[in-house]
Backbone as a chain_set.jsonl record, in Angstrom:
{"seq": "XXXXXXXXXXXXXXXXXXXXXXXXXXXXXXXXXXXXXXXXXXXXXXXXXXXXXXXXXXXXXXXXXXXXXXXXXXXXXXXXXXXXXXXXXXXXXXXXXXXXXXXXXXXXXXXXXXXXXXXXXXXXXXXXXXXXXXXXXXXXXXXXXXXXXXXXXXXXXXXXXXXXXXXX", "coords": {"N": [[31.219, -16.526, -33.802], [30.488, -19.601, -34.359], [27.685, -20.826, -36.428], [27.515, -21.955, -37.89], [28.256, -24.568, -37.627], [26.518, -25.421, -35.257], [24.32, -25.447, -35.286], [21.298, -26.192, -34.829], [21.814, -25.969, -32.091], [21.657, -23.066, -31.543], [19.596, -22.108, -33.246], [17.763, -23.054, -31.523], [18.206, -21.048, -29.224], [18.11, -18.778, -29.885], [15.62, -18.181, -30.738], [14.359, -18.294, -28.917], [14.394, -15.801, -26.954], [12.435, -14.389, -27.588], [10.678, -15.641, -25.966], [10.853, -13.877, -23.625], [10.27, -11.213, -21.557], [11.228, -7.294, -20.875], [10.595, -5.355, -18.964], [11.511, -1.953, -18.018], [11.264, 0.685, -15.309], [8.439, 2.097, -13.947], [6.265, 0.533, -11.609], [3.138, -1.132, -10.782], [3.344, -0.932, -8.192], [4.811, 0.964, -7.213], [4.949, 3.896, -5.224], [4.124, 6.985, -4.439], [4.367, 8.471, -1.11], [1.656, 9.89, -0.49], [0.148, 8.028, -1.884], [-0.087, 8.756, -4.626], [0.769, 7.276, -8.017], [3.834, 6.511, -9.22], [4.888, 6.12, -11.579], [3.072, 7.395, -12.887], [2.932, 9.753, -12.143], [5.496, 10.233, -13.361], [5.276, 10.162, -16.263], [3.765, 12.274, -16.273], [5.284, 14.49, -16.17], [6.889, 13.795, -18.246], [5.458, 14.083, -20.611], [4.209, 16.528, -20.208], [1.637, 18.619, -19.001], [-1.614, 20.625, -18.461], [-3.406, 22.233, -16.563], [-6.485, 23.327, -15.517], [-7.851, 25.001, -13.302], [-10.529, 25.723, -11.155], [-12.602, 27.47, -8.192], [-14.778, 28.619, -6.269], [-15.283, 31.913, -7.486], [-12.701, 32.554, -8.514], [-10.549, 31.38, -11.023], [-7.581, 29.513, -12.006], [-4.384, 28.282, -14.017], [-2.504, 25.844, -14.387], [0.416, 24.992, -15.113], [2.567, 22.342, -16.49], [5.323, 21.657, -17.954], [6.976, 19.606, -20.668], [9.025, 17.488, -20.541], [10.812, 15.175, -21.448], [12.065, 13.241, -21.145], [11.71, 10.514, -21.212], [11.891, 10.155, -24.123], [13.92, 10.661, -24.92], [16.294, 9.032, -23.605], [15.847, 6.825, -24.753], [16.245, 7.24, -27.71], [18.763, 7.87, -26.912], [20.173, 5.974, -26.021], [18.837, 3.188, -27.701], [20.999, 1.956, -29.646], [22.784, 1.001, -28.297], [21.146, -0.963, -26.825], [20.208, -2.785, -28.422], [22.506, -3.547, -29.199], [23.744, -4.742, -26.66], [21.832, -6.636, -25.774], [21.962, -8.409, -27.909], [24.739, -9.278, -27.446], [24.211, -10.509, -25.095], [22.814, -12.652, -25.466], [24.313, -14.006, -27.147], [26.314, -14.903, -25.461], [24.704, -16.275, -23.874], [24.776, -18.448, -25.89], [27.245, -18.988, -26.103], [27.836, -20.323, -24.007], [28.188, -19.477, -21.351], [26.463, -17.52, -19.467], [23.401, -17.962, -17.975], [19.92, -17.662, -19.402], [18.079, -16.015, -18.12], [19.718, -14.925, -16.513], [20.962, -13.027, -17.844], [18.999, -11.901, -19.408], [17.962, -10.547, -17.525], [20.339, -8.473, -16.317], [20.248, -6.819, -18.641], [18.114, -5.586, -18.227], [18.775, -4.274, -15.734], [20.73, -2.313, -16.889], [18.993, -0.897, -18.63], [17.211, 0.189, -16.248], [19.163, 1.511, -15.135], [20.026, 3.484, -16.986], [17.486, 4.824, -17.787], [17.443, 6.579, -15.396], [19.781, 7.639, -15.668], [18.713, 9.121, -17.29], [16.663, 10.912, -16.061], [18.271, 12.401, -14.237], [19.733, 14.055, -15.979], [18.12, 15.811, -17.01], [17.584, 19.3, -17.503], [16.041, 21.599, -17.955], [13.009, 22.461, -19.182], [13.237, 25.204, -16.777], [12.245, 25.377, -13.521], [9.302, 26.833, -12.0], [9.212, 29.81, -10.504], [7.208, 29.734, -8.395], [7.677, 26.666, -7.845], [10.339, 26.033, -6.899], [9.389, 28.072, -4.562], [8.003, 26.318, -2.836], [9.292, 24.316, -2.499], [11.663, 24.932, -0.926], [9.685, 25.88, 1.123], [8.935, 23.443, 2.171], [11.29, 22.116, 2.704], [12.147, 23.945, 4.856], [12.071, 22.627, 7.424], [13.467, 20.574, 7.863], [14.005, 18.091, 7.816], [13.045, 17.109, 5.278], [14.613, 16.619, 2.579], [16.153, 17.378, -1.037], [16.065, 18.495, -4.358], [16.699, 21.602, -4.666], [16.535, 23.31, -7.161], [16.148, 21.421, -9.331], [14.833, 19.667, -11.954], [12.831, 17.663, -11.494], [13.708, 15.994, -9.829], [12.974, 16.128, -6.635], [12.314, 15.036, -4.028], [13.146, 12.554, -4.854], [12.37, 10.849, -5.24], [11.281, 9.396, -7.412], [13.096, 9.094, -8.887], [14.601, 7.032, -7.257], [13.026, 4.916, -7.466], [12.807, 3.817, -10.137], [12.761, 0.604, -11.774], [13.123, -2.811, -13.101], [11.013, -5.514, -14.528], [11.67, -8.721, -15.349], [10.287, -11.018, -17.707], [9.437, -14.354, -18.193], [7.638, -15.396, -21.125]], "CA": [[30.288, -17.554, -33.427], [30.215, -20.939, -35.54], [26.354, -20.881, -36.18], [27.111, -23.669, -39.208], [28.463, -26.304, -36.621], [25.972, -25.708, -33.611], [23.122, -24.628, -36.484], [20.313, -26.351, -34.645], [21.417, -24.793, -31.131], [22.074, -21.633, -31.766], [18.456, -21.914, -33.393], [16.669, -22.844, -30.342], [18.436, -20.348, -28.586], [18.156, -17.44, -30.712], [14.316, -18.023, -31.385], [14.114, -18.448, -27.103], [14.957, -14.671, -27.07], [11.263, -14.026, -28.013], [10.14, -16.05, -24.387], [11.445, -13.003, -22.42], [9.823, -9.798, -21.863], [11.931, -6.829, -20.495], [10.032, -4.081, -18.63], [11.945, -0.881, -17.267], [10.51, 2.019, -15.354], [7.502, 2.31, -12.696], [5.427, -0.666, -11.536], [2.078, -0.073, -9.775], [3.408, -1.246, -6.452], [5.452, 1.943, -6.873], [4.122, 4.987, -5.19], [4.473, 8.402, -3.313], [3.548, 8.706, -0.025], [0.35, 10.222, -0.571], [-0.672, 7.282, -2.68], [0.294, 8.757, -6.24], [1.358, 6.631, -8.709], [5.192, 7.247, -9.499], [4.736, 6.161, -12.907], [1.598, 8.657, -13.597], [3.698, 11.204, -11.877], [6.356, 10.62, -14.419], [4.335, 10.55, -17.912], [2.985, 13.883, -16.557], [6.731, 14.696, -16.062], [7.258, 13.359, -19.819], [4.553, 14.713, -21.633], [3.667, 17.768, -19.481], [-0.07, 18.669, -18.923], [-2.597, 21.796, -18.866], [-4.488, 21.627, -15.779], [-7.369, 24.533, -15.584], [-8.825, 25.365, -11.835], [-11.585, 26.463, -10.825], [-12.721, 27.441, -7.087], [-15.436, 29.75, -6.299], [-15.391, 32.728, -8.298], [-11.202, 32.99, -9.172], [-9.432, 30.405, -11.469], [-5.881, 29.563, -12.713], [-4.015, 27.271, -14.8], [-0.983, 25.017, -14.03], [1.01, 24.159, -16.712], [3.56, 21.767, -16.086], [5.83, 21.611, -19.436], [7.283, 18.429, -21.007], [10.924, 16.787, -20.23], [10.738, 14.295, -22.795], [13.201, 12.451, -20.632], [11.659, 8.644, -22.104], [12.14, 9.5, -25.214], [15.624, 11.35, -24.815], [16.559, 8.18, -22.844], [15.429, 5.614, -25.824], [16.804, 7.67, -28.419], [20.074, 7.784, -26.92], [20.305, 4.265, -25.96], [18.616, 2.042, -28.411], [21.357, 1.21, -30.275], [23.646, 0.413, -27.506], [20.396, -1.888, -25.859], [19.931, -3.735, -28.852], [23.886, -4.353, -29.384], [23.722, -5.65, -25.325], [21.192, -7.597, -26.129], [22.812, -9.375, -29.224], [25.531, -9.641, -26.967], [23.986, -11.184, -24.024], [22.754, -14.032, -26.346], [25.794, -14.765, -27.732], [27.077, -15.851, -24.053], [23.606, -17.897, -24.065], [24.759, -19.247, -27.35], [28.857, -19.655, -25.803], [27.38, -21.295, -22.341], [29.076, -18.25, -20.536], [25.416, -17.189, -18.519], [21.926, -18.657, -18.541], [19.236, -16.175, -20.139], [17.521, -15.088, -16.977], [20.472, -13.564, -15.582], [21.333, -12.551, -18.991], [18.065, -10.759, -19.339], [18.427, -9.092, -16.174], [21.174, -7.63, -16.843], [19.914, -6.029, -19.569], [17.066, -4.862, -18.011], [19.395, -3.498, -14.828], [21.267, -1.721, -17.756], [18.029, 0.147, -19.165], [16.673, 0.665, -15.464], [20.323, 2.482, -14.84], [19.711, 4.458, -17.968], [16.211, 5.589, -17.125], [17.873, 7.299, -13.916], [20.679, 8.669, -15.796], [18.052, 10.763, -18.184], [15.948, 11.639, -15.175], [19.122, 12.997, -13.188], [20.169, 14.58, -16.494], [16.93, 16.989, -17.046], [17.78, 20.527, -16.72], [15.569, 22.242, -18.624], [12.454, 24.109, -18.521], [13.71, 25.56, -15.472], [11.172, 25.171, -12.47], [8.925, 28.006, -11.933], [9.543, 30.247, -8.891], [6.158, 29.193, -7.319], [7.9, 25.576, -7.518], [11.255, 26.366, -5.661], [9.038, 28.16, -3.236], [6.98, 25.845, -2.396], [10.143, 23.432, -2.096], [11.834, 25.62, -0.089], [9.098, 25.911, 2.366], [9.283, 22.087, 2.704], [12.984, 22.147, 3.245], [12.686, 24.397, 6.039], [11.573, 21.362, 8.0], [15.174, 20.079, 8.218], [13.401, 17.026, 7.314], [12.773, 16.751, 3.894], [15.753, 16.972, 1.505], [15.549, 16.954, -2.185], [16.685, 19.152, -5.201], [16.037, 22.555, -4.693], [16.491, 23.881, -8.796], [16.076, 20.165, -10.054], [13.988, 19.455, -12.668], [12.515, 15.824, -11.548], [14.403, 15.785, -8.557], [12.401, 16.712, -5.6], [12.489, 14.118, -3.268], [14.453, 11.86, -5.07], [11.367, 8.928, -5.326], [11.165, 8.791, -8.841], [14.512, 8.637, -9.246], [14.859, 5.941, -6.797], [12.298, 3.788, -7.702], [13.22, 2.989, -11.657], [13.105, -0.543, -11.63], [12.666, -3.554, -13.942], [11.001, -6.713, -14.926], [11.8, -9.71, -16.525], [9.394, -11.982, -17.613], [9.171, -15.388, -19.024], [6.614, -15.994, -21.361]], "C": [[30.189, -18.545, -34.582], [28.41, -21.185, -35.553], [26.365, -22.361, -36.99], [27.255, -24.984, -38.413], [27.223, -26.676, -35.803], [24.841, -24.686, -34.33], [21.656, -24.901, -35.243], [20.316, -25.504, -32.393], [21.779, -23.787, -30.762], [20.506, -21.371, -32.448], [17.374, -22.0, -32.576], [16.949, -21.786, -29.843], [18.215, -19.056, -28.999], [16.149, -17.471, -31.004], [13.666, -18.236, -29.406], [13.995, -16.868, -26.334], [13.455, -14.16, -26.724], [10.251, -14.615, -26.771], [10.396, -14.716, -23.454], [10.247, -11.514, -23.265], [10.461, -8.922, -20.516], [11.024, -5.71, -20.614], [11.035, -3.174, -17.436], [10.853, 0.396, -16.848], [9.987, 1.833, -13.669], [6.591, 1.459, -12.767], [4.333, -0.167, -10.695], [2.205, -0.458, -8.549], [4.803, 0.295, -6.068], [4.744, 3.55, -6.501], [4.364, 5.666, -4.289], [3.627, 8.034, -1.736], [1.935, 8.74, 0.359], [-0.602, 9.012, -1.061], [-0.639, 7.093, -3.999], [0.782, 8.041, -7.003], [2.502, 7.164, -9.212], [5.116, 7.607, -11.157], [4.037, 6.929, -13.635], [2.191, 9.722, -13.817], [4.665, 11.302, -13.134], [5.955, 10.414, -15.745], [3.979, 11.952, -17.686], [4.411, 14.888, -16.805], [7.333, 14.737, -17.977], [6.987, 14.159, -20.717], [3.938, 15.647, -21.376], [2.029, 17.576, -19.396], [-0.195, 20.179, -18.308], [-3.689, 21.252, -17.796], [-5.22, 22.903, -15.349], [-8.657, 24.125, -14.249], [-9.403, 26.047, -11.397], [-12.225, 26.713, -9.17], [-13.621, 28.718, -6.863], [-15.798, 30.801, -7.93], [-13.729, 32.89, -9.017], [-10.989, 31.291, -9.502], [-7.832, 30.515, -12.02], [-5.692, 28.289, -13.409], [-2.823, 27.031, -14.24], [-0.407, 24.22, -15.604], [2.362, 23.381, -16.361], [4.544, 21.224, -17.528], [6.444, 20.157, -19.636], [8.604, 18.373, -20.896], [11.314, 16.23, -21.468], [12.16, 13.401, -22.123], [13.361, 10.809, -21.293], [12.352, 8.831, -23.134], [13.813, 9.905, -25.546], [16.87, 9.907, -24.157], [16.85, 6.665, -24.351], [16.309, 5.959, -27.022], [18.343, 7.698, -28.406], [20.901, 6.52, -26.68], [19.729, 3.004, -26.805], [19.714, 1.54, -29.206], [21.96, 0.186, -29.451], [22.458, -0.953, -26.809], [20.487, -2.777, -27.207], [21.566, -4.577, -29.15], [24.064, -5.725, -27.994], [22.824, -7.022, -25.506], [21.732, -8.923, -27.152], [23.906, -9.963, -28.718], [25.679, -10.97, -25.942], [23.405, -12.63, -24.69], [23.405, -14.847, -26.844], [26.178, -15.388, -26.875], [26.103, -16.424, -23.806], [24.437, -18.654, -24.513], [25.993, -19.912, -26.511], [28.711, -20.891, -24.66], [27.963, -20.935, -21.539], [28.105, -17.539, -19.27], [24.018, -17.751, -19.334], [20.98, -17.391, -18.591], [18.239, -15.54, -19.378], [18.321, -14.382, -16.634], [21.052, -12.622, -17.008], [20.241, -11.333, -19.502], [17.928, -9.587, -18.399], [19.511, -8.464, -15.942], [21.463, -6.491, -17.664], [18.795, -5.189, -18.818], [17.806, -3.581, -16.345], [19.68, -2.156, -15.554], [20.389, -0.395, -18.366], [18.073, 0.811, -17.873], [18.25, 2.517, -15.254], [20.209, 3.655, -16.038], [18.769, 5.675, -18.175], [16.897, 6.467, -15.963], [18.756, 7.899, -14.484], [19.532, 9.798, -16.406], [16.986, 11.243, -16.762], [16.881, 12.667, -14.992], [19.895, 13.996, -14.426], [19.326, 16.125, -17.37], [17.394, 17.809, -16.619], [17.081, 21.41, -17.226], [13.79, 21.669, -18.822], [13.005, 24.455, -17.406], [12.494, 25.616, -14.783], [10.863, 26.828, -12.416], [9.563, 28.756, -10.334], [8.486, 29.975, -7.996], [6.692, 27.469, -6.77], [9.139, 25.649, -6.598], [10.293, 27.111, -4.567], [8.706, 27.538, -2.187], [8.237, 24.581, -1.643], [11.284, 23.971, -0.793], [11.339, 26.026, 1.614], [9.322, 24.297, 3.223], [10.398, 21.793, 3.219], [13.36, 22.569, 4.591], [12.729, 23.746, 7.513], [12.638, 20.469, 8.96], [14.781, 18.384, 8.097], [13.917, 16.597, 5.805], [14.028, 17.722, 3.053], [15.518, 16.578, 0.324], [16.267, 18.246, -2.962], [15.849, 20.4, -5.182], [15.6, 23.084, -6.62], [16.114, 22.947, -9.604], [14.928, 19.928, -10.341], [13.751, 17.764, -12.115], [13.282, 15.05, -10.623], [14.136, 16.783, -7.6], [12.598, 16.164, -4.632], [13.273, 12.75, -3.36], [13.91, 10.588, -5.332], [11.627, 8.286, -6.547], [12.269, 8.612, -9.154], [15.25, 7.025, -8.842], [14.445, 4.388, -6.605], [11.88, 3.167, -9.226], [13.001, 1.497, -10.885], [13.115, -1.253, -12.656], [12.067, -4.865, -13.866], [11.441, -7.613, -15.149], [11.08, -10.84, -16.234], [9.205, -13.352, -18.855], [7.776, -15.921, -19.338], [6.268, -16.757, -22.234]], "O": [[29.798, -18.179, -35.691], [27.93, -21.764, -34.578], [25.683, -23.38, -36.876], [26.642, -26.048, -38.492], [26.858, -27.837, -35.619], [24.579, -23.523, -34.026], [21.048, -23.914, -34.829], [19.457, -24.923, -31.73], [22.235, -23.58, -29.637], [20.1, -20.248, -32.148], [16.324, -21.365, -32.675], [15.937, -21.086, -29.82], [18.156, -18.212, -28.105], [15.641, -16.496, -31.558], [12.491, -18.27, -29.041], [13.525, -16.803, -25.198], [13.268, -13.562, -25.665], [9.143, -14.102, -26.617], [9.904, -14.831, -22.331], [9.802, -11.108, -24.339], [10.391, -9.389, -19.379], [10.656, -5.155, -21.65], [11.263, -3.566, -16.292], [9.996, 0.928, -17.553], [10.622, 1.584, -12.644], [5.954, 1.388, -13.818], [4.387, 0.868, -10.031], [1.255, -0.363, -7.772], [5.437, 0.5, -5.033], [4.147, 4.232, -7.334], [4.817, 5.186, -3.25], [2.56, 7.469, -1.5], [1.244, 8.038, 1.097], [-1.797, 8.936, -0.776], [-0.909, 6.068, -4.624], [1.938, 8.035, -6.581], [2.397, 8.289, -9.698], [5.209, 8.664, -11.78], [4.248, 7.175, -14.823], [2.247, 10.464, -14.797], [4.651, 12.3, -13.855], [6.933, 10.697, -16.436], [3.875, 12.76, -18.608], [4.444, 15.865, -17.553], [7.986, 15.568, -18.608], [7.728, 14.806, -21.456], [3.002, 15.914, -22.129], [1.384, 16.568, -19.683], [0.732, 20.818, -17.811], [-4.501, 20.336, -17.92], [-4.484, 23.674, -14.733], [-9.684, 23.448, -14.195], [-8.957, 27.162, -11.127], [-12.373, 25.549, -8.798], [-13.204, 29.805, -7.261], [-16.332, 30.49, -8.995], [-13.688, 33.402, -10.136], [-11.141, 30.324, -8.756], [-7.18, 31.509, -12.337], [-6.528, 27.387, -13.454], [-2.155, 27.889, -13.663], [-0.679, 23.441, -16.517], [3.254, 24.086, -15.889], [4.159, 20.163, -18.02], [6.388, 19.466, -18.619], [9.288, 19.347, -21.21], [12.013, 16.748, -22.34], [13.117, 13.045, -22.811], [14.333, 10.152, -21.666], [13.302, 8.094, -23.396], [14.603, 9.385, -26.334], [18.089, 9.952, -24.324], [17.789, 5.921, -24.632], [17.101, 5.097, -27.404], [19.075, 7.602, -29.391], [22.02, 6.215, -27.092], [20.168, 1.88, -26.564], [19.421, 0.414, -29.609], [21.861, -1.031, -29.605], [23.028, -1.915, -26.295], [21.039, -3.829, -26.884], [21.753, -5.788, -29.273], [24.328, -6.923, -28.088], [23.198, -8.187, -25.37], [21.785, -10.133, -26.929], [24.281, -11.024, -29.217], [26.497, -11.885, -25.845], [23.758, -13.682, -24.155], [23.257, -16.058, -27.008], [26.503, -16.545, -27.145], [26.422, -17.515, -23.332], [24.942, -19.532, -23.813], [25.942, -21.104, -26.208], [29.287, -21.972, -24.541], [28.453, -21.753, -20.761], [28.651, -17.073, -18.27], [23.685, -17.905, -20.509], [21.188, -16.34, -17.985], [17.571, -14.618, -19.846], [18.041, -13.212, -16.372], [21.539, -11.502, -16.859], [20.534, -10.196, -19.871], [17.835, -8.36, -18.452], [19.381, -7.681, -15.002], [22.323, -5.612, -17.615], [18.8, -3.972, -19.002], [17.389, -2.458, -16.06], [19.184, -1.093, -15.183], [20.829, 0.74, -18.547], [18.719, 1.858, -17.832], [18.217, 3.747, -15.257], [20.372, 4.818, -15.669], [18.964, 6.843, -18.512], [16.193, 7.477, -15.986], [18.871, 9.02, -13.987], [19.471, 10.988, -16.096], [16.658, 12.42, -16.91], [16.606, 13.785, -15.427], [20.71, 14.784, -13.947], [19.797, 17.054, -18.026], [17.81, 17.704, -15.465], [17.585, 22.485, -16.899], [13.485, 20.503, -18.575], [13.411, 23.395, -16.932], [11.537, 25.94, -15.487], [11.633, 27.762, -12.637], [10.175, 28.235, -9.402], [8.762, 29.962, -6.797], [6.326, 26.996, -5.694], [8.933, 25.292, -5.438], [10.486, 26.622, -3.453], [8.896, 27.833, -1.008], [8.092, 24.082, -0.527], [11.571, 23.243, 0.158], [11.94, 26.288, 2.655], [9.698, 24.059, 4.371], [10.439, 21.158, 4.273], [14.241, 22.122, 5.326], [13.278, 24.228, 8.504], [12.649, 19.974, 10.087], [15.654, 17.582, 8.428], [14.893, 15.957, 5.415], [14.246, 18.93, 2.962], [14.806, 15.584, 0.184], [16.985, 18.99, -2.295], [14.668, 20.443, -5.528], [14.46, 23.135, -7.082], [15.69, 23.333, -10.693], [13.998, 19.893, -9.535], [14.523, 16.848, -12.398], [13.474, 13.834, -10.601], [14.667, 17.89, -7.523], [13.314, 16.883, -3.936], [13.809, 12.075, -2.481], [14.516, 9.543, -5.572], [12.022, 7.145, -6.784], [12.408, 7.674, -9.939], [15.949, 6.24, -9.483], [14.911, 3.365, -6.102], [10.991, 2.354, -9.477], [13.067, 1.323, -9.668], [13.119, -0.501, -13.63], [12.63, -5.553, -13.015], [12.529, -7.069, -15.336], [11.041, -11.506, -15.2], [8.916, -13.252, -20.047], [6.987, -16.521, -18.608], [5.131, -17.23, -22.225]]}, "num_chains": 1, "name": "protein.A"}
Protein backbone atom coordinates (compact mmCIF):
# COMPACT_ATOMS: atom_id res chain seq x y z
CA UNK A 1 0.00 0.00 0.00
CA UNK A 2 1.60 3.54 -0.92
CA UNK A 3 0.25 5.38 2.25
CA UNK A 4 3.09 8.33 1.39
CA UNK A 5 1.37 9.17 -2.05
CA UNK A 6 -2.44 8.84 -1.05
CA UNK A 7 -1.30 10.06 2.79
CA UNK A 8 -4.39 12.19 3.24
CA UNK A 9 -6.80 9.31 1.87
CA UNK A 10 -5.74 6.55 3.31
CA UNK A 11 -6.14 8.88 6.51
CA UNK A 12 -9.73 9.52 6.15
CA UNK A 13 -10.23 6.09 5.47
CA UNK A 14 -8.36 4.42 8.07
CA UNK A 15 -9.72 6.81 10.89
CA UNK A 16 -13.55 5.94 9.13
CA UNK A 17 -12.95 2.37 10.51
CA UNK A 18 -13.93 3.75 13.99
CA UNK A 19 -17.74 4.84 12.32
CA UNK A 20 -18.63 1.09 12.19
CA UNK A 21 -19.74 -1.07 14.90
CA UNK A 22 -19.71 -4.93 14.37
CA UNK A 23 -22.11 -6.98 16.52
CA UNK A 24 -22.17 -10.94 16.26
CA UNK A 25 -24.37 -13.34 18.13
CA UNK A 26 -28.15 -13.08 19.49
CA UNK A 27 -30.35 -10.01 19.00
CA UNK A 28 -33.51 -9.57 21.13
CA UNK A 29 -35.79 -10.19 18.20
CA UNK A 30 -34.24 -13.65 18.54
CA UNK A 31 -36.18 -16.15 20.50
CA UNK A 32 -37.44 -19.76 21.32
CA UNK A 33 -40.73 -20.62 20.88
CA UNK A 34 -41.76 -20.32 24.30
CA UNK A 35 -40.61 -16.74 24.32
CA UNK A 36 -36.96 -17.32 25.79
CA UNK A 37 -34.41 -15.24 24.83
CA UNK A 38 -31.79 -17.20 22.60
CA UNK A 39 -29.13 -15.04 23.70
CA UNK A 40 -29.94 -15.55 27.66
CA UNK A 41 -30.25 -19.15 26.77
CA UNK A 42 -26.76 -19.05 25.47
CA UNK A 43 -24.74 -17.03 28.32
CA UNK A 44 -26.40 -19.66 30.57
CA UNK A 45 -24.92 -22.15 28.01
CA UNK A 46 -21.48 -20.10 28.38
CA UNK A 47 -21.18 -19.50 31.84
CA UNK A 48 -23.31 -22.34 33.29
CA UNK A 49 -25.60 -21.63 36.35
CA UNK A 50 -26.72 -23.17 39.89
CA UNK A 51 -30.35 -23.14 39.99
CA UNK A 52 -31.78 -24.38 43.63
CA UNK A 53 -35.70 -25.59 43.68
CA UNK A 54 -37.89 -25.61 45.94
CA UNK A 55 -41.64 -27.09 45.84
CA UNK A 56 -43.54 -28.08 48.79
CA UNK A 57 -41.61 -30.00 51.13
CA UNK A 58 -38.76 -31.80 48.48
CA UNK A 59 -36.04 -29.69 46.68
CA UNK A 60 -33.25 -30.16 44.07
CA UNK A 61 -30.64 -28.41 42.27
CA UNK A 62 -29.93 -28.08 38.49
CA UNK A 63 -26.67 -27.41 37.60
CA UNK A 64 -26.08 -26.71 34.17
CA UNK A 65 -22.06 -26.55 33.71
CA UNK A 66 -20.16 -24.03 31.54
CA UNK A 67 -19.12 -24.49 27.63
CA UNK A 68 -17.12 -21.51 27.45
CA UNK A 69 -17.88 -21.71 23.77
CA UNK A 70 -17.58 -17.37 23.47
CA UNK A 71 -14.60 -17.35 24.79
CA UNK A 72 -13.12 -20.56 23.02
CA UNK A 73 -14.54 -18.91 19.85
CA UNK A 74 -12.66 -15.33 20.50
CA UNK A 75 -9.61 -16.87 21.59
CA UNK A 76 -9.28 -18.87 18.61
CA UNK A 77 -10.20 -16.30 16.18
CA UNK A 78 -9.04 -12.93 17.22
CA UNK A 79 -6.11 -12.86 15.46
CA UNK A 80 -7.42 -14.05 12.23
CA UNK A 81 -10.59 -11.18 12.79
CA UNK A 82 -8.33 -8.50 13.33
CA UNK A 83 -5.94 -9.56 10.25
CA UNK A 84 -9.61 -9.63 8.08
CA UNK A 85 -10.28 -6.63 9.25
CA UNK A 86 -6.89 -4.89 8.31
CA UNK A 87 -7.51 -6.56 5.24
CA UNK A 88 -10.92 -5.48 4.41
CA UNK A 89 -9.68 -1.82 4.73
CA UNK A 90 -7.01 -2.12 2.61
CA UNK A 91 -9.62 -2.90 -0.38
CA UNK A 92 -11.45 0.36 1.13
CA UNK A 93 -8.10 2.00 0.84
CA UNK A 94 -7.43 0.06 -3.05
CA UNK A 95 -11.26 1.04 -4.19
CA UNK A 96 -11.81 -2.83 -4.54
CA UNK A 97 -15.31 -2.74 -2.03
CA UNK A 98 -17.11 0.05 -0.19
CA UNK A 99 -16.92 -0.37 3.77
CA UNK A 100 -20.45 -1.50 4.39
CA UNK A 101 -20.11 -4.52 2.45
CA UNK A 102 -16.67 -4.70 3.69
CA UNK A 103 -17.89 -4.67 7.23
CA UNK A 104 -20.36 -7.21 6.60
CA UNK A 105 -18.33 -9.44 5.59
CA UNK A 106 -16.51 -9.40 8.46
CA UNK A 107 -19.21 -9.61 10.60
CA UNK A 108 -20.73 -12.76 8.33
CA UNK A 109 -17.17 -14.19 9.03
CA UNK A 110 -17.45 -13.91 13.01
CA UNK A 111 -21.30 -14.88 12.84
CA UNK A 112 -19.93 -18.21 10.84
CA UNK A 113 -17.41 -18.65 13.58
CA UNK A 114 -19.81 -18.32 16.47
CA UNK A 115 -21.67 -21.48 14.88
CA UNK A 116 -18.57 -23.30 14.25
CA UNK A 117 -17.69 -23.17 18.28
CA UNK A 118 -21.29 -23.91 19.13
CA UNK A 119 -21.36 -27.06 16.70
CA UNK A 120 -17.89 -27.84 18.07
CA UNK A 121 -18.88 -28.28 21.99
CA UNK A 122 -18.55 -31.74 23.12
CA UNK A 123 -17.90 -31.63 26.44
CA UNK A 124 -19.43 -31.86 29.72
CA UNK A 125 -21.36 -34.57 28.36
CA UNK A 126 -25.25 -34.05 28.87
CA UNK A 127 -26.67 -35.62 31.85
CA UNK A 128 -28.87 -38.71 31.39
CA UNK A 129 -31.97 -36.81 32.74
CA UNK A 130 -31.14 -34.47 29.58
CA UNK A 131 -31.04 -37.18 26.76
CA UNK A 132 -34.14 -38.46 28.43
CA UNK A 133 -36.02 -35.86 28.40
CA UNK A 134 -34.84 -35.31 24.63
CA UNK A 135 -35.62 -38.52 23.74
CA UNK A 136 -39.09 -38.31 24.97
CA UNK A 137 -39.50 -35.27 22.66
CA UNK A 138 -38.13 -37.12 19.71
CA UNK A 139 -40.58 -39.74 20.03
CA UNK A 140 -43.00 -37.29 18.47
CA UNK A 141 -41.47 -37.86 15.01
CA UNK A 142 -41.74 -34.23 15.06
CA UNK A 143 -39.10 -32.67 16.73
CA UNK A 144 -35.54 -33.44 15.56
CA UNK A 145 -32.45 -32.20 17.16
CA UNK A 146 -29.15 -33.63 18.67
CA UNK A 147 -29.72 -36.37 20.77
CA UNK A 148 -25.86 -36.43 22.75
CA UNK A 149 -25.19 -32.73 21.57
CA UNK A 150 -24.00 -30.41 23.79
CA UNK A 151 -25.90 -27.04 22.51
CA UNK A 152 -27.56 -28.76 19.90
CA UNK A 153 -31.06 -29.56 20.73
CA UNK A 154 -33.19 -28.13 18.36
CA UNK A 155 -30.78 -26.54 16.39
CA UNK A 156 -32.25 -22.62 17.23
CA UNK A 157 -29.31 -21.34 18.70
CA UNK A 158 -27.31 -22.56 16.27
CA UNK A 159 -29.41 -21.19 13.61
CA UNK A 160 -30.02 -17.97 14.73
CA UNK A 161 -26.18 -16.49 15.17
CA UNK A 162 -26.46 -13.47 13.36
CA UNK A 163 -24.84 -10.02 12.99
CA UNK A 164 -24.99 -6.32 12.93
CA UNK A 165 -23.38 -3.66 11.37
CA UNK A 166 -23.75 -0.34 12.38
CA UNK A 167 -22.83 3.06 11.28
CA UNK A 168 -22.11 5.42 13.79
Amino acid sequence: MKRKKNKKVYDALTTKHSDYLIQAGWFEESKYSNGAPIGGIAAVQNYGVTINQARGDSSWTIVIPPTHFWEACQEENKVKWRQKFQEAWQSVFLGNINPDRAMAQIGLMIEGDIAKAISAVDSPPLAESTIKKRKSRMSDKKTTGGLNKRLIDTGQMFDSVSHKVTKI
